[in-house]
Rosetta silent file (secondary structure, phi, psi, omega in degrees, C-alpha in Angstrom):
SEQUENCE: XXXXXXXXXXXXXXXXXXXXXXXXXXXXXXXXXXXXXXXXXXXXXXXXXXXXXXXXXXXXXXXXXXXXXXXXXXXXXXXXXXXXXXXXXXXXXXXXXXXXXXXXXXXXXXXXXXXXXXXXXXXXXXXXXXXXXXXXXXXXXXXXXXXXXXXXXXXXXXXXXXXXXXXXXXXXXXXXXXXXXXXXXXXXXXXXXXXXXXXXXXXXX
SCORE:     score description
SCORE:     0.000 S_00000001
   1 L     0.000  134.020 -166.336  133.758   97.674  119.026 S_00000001
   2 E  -119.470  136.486  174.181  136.016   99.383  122.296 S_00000001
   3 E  -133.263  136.174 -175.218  136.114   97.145  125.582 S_00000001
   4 E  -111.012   98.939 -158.516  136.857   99.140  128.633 S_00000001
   5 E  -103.501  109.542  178.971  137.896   97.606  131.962 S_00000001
   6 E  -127.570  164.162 -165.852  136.865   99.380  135.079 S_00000001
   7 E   -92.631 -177.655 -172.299  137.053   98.097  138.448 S_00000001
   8 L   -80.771   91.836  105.209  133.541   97.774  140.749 S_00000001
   9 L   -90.185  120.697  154.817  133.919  101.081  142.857 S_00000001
  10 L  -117.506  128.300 -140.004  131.422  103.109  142.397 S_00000001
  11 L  -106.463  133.441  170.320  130.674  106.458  143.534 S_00000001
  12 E   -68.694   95.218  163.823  127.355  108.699  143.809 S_00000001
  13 E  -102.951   78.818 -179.647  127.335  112.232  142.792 S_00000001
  14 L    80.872 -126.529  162.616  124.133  113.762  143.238 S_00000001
  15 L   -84.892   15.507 -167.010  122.059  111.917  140.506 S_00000001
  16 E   -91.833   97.089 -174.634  125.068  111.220  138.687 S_00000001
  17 E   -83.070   98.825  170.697  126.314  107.589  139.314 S_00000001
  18 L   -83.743 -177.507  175.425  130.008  107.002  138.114 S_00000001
  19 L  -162.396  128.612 -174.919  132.209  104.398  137.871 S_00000001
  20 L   -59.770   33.324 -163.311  136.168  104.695  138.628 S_00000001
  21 L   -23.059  173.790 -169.038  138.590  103.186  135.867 S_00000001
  22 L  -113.624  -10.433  151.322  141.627  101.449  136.632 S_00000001
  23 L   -51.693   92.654 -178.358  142.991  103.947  134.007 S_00000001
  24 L    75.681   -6.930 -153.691  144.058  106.803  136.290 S_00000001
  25 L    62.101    3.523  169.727  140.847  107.259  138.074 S_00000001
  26 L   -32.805  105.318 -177.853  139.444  108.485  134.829 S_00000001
  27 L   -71.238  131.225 -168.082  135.405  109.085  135.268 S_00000001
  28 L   -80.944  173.848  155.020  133.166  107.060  132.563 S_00000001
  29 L   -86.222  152.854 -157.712  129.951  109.152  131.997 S_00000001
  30 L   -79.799  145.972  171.715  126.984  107.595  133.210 S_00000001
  31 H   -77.062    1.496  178.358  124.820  105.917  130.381 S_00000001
  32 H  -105.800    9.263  150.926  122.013  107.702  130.752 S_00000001
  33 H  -117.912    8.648 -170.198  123.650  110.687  129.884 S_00000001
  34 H   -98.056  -45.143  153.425  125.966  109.680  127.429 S_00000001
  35 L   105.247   19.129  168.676  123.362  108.755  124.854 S_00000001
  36 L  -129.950  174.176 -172.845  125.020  105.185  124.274 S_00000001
  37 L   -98.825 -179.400 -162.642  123.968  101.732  124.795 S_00000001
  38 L  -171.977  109.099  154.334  126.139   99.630  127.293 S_00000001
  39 E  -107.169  146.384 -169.589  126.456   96.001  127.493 S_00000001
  40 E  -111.347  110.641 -165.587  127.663   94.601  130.916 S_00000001
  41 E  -125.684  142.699  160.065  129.298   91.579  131.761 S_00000001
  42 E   -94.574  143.712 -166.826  130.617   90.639  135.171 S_00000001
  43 E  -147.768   65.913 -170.040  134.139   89.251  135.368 S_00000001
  44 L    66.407  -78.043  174.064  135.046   88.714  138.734 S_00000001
  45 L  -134.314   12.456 -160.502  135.761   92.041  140.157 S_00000001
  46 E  -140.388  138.316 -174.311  136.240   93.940  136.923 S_00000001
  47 E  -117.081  169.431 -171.659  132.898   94.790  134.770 S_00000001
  48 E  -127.376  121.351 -166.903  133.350   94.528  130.834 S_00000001
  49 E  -107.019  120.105 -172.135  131.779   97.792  129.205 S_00000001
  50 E  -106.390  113.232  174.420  130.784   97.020  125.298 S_00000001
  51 E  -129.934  142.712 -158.847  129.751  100.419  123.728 S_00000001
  52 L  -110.999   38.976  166.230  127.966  100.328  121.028 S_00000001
  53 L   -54.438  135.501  172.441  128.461  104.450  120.851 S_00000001
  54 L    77.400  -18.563  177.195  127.682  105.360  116.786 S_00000001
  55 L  -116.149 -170.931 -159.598  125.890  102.580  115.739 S_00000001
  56 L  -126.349  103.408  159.178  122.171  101.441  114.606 S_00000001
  57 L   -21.408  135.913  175.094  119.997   99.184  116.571 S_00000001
  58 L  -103.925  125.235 -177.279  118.257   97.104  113.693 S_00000001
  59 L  -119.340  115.838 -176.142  114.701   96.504  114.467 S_00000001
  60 L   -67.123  101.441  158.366  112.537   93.371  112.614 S_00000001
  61 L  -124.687  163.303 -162.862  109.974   95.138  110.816 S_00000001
  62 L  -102.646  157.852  178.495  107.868   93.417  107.683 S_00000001
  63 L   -74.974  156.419 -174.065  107.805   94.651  104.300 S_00000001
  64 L   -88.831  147.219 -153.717  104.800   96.757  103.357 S_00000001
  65 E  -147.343  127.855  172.453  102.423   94.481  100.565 S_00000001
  66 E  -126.179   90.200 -171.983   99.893   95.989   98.125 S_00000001
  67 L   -55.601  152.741 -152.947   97.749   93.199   96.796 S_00000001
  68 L  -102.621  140.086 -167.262   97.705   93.758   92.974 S_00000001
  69 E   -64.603  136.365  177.590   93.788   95.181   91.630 S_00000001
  70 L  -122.210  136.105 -177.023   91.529   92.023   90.480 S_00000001
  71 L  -122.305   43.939  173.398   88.812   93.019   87.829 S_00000001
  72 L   -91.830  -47.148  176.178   86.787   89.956   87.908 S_00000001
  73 H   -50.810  -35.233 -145.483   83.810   91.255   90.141 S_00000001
  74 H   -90.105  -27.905 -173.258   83.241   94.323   88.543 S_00000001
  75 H   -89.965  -14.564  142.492   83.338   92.716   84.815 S_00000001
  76 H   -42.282  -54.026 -172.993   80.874   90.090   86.072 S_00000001
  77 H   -81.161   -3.499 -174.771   78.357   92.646   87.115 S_00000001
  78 H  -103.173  -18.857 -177.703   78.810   94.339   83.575 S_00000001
  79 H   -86.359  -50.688 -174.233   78.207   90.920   81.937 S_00000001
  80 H   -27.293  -60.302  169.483   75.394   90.532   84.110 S_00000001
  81 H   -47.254  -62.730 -176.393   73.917   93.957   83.207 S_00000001
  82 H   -60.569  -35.137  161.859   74.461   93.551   79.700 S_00000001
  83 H   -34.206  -69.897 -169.295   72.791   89.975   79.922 S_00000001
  84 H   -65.909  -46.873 -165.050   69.740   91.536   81.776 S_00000001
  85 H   -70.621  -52.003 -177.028   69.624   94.876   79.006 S_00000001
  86 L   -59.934  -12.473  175.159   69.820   92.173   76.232 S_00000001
  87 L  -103.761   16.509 -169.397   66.936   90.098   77.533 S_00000001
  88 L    57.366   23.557 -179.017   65.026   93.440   77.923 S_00000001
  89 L   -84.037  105.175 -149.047   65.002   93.486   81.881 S_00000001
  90 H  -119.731  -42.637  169.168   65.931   96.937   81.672 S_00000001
  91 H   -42.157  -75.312  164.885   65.317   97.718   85.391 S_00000001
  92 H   -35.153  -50.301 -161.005   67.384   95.026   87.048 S_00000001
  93 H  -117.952   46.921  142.079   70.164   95.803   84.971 S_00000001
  94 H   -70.493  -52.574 -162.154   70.976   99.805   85.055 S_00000001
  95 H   -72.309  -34.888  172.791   71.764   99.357   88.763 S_00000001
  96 H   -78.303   -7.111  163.614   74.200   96.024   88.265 S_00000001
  97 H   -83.998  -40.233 -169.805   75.961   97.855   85.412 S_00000001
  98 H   -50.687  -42.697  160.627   76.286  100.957   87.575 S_00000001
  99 H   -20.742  -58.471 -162.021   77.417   98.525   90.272 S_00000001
 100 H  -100.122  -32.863  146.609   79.722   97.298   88.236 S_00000001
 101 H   -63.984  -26.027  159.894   81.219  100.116   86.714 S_00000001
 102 H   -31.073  -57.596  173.393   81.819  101.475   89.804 S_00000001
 103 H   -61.467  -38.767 -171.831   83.458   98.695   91.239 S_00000001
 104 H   -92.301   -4.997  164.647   85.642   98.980   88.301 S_00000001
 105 H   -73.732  -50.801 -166.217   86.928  102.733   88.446 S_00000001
 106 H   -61.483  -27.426  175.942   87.444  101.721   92.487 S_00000001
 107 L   -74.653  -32.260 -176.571   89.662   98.781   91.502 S_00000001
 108 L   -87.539    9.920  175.883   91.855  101.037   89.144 S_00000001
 109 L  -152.826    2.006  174.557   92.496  103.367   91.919 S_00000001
 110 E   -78.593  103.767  157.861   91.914  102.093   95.139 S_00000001
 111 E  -102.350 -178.320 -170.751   94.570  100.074   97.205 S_00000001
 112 E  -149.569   99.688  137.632   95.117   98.448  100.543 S_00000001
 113 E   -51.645   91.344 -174.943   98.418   99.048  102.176 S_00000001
 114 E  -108.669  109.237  179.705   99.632   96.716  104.600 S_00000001
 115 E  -119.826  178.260 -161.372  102.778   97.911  106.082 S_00000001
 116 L   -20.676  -23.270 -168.954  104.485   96.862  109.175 S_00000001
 117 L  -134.176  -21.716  179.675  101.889   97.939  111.700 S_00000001
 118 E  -170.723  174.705 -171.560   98.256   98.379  110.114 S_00000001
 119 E  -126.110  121.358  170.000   96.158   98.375  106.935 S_00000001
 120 E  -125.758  146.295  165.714   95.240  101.764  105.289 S_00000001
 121 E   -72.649  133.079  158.154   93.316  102.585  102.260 S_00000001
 122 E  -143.357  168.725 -152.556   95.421  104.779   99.826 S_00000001
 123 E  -112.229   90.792  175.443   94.725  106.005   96.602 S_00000001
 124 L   101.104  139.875 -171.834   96.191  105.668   93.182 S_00000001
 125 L   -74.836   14.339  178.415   99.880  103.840   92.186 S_00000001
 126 L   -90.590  -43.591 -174.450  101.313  107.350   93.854 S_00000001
 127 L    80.857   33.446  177.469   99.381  105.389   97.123 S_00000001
 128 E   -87.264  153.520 -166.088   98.485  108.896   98.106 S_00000001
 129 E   -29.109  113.323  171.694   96.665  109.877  101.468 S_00000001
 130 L   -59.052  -18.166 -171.685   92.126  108.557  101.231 S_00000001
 131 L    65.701 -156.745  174.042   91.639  111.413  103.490 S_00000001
 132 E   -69.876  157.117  154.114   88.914  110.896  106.179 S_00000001
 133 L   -23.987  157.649  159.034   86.163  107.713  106.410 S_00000001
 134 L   -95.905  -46.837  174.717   83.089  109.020  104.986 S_00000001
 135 L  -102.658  -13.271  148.912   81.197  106.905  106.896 S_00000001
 136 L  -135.679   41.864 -155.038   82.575  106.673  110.106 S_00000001
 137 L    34.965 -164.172 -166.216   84.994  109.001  110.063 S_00000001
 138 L    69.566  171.635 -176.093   88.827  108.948  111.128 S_00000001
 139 E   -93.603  156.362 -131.176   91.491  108.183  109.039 S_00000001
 140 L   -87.771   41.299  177.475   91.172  104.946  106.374 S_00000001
 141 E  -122.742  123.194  163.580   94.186  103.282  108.749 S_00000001
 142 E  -136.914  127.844  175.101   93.803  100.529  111.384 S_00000001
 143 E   -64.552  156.995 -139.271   96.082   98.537  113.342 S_00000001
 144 H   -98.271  -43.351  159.644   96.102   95.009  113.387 S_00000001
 145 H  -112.711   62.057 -173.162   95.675   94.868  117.169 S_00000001
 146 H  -117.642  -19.681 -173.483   93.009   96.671  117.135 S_00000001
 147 E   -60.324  104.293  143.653   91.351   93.722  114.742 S_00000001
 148 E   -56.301  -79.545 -153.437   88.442   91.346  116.407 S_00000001
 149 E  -144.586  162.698 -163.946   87.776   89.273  113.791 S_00000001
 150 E  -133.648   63.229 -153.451   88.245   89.243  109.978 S_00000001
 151 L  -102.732 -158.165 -164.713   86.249   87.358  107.194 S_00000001
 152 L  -152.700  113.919  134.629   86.414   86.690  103.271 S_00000001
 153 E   -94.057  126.985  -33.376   82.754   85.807  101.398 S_00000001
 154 L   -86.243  135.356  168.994   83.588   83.452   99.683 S_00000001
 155 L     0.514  -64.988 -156.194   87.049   81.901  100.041 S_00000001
 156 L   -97.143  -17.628  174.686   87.314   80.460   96.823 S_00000001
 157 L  -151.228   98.561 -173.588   85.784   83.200   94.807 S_00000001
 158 L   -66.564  124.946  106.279   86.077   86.492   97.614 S_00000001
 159 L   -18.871  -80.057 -173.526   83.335   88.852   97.330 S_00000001
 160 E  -129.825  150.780  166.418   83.507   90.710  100.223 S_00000001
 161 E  -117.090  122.359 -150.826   86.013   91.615  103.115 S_00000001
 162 E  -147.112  111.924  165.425   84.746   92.030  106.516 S_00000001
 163 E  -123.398  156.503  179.333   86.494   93.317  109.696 S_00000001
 164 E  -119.834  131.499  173.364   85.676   94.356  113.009 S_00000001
 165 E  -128.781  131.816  161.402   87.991   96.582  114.589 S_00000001
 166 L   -58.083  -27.413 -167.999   88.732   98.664  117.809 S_00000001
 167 L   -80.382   11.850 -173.307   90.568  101.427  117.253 S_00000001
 168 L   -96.880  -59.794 -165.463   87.317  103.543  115.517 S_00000001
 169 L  -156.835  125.068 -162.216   85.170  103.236  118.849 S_00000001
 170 L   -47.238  -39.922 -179.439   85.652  100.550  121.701 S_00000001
 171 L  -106.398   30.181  140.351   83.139   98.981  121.243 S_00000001
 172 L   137.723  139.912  140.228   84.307   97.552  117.811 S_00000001
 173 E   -87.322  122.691  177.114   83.607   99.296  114.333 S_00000001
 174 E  -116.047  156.409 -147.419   82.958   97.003  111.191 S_00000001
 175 E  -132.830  138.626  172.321   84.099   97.337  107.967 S_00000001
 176 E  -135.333  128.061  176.282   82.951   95.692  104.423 S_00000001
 177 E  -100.501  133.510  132.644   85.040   95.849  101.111 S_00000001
 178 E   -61.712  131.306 -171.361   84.040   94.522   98.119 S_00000001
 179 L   -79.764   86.249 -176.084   87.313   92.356   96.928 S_00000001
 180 L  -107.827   29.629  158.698   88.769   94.024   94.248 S_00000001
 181 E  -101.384  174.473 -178.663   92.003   93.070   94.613 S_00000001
 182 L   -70.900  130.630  163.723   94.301   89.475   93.978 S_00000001
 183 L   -68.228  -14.224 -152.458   92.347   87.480   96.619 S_00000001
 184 L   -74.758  -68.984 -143.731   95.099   84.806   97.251 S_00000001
 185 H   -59.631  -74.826 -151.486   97.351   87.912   97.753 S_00000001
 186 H   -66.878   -2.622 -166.911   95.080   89.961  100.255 S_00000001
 187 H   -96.437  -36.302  163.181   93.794   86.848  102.153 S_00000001
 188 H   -34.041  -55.161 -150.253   97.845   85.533  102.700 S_00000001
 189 H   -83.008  -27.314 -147.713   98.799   89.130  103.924 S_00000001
 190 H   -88.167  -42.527 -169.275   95.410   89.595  106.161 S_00000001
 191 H   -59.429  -35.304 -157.652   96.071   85.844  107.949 S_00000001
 192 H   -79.039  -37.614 -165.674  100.036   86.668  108.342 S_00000001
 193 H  -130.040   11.924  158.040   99.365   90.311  110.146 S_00000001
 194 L  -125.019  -18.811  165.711   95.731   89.779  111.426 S_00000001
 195 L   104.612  173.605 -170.820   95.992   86.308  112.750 S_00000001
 196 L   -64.816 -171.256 -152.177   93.888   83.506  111.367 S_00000001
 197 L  -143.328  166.641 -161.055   90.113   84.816  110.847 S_00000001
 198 L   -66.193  -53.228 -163.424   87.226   82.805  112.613 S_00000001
 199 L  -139.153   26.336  166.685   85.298   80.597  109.843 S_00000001
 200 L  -133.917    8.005  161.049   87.589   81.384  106.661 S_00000001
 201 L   111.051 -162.174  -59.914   90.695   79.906  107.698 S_00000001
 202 L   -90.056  158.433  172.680   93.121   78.680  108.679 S_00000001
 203 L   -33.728  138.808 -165.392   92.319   77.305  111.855 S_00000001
 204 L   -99.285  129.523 -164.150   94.278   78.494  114.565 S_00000001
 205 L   -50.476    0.000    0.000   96.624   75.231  115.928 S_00000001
């Protein structure tokens, strides 16, 4: 860290605004061409120049969190199925096994990315690019203050994930997941970087 002592006279040159050291008359360069940061202190008649030339602002950003894949729904609907084929309801239960394998290839390859600024669908433990919505186009990424309101059916054993969001079309696009991820995990990260949610908790103080 360099501390520089120049006196207050200061002089206009076109758009260029200098300031006069008490070294010599020595000109500083103005900060807004100099490409450094400048802290200022007044000290009587003398200003105290900190420059923080060469180094790197640090900025508070959050780590990104990828709730870990939960294969309880999907192995439910396969017991289910298998229930229903074994009692000879053979109707009922082709579509809850399909259901349910489905759900369980999307849980081995599916994720939810929450990094620093929004939640995107990616693909796969590479966590490569979902490409566009299918169903209402744009890309699977939304920011967090773009988020109305957020829910979980049910809390204690999540179902479904339900958001409303802005950033698709103003006047709000909503979204449904089935939750095939750790719930604990995705309901922790959605309260901490979507704020609390209306009627699954918690309450906002």
């Amino acid at each position: 860290m360099s501390y520089v002592f120049v006196s207050g006279r200061r002089e206009e040159i076109g758009k260029l605004s200098a300031f006069r050291t008490s070294f010599g008359g020595q000109v500083l360069c103005n900060p807004s061409f100099c490409g450094t940061q400048l802290a200022i202190n007044n000290h009587g008649n003398r200003l105290v120049v900190n420059s923080l030339l060469g180094r790197r602002v640090k900025t508070r950003t959050r780590e990104t969190v990828v709730p870990e894949p939960d294969y309880r729904i999907p192995i439910v609907l396969l017991g289910v199925a298998g229930g229903l084929a074994y009692t000879e309801n053979l109707v009922p239960a082709v579509p809850v096994g399909l259901l349910g394998l489905l759900l369980l290839v999307q849980a081995t390859r599916v994720r939810f990315v929450f990094d620093d600024e929004a939640l995107e669908v990616r693909i796969g433990d590479q966590l490569e690019e979902s490409g566009e919505n299918a169903f209402v186009g744009g890309k699977n990424r939304w920011k967090y203050s773009t988020f109305v309101n957020w829910e979980f059916w049910w809390p204690n054993f999540p179902i479904l994930v339900y958001f409303k969001e802005t950033q698709t079309k103003p006047e709000g696009q909503i979204h449904f997941f089935p939750i095939i991820f750790n719930g604990k995990q995705l309901y922790d990260v959605m309260v901490e970087r979507a704020g609390p949610s209306k009627t699954s908790g918690p309450k906002e103080s």
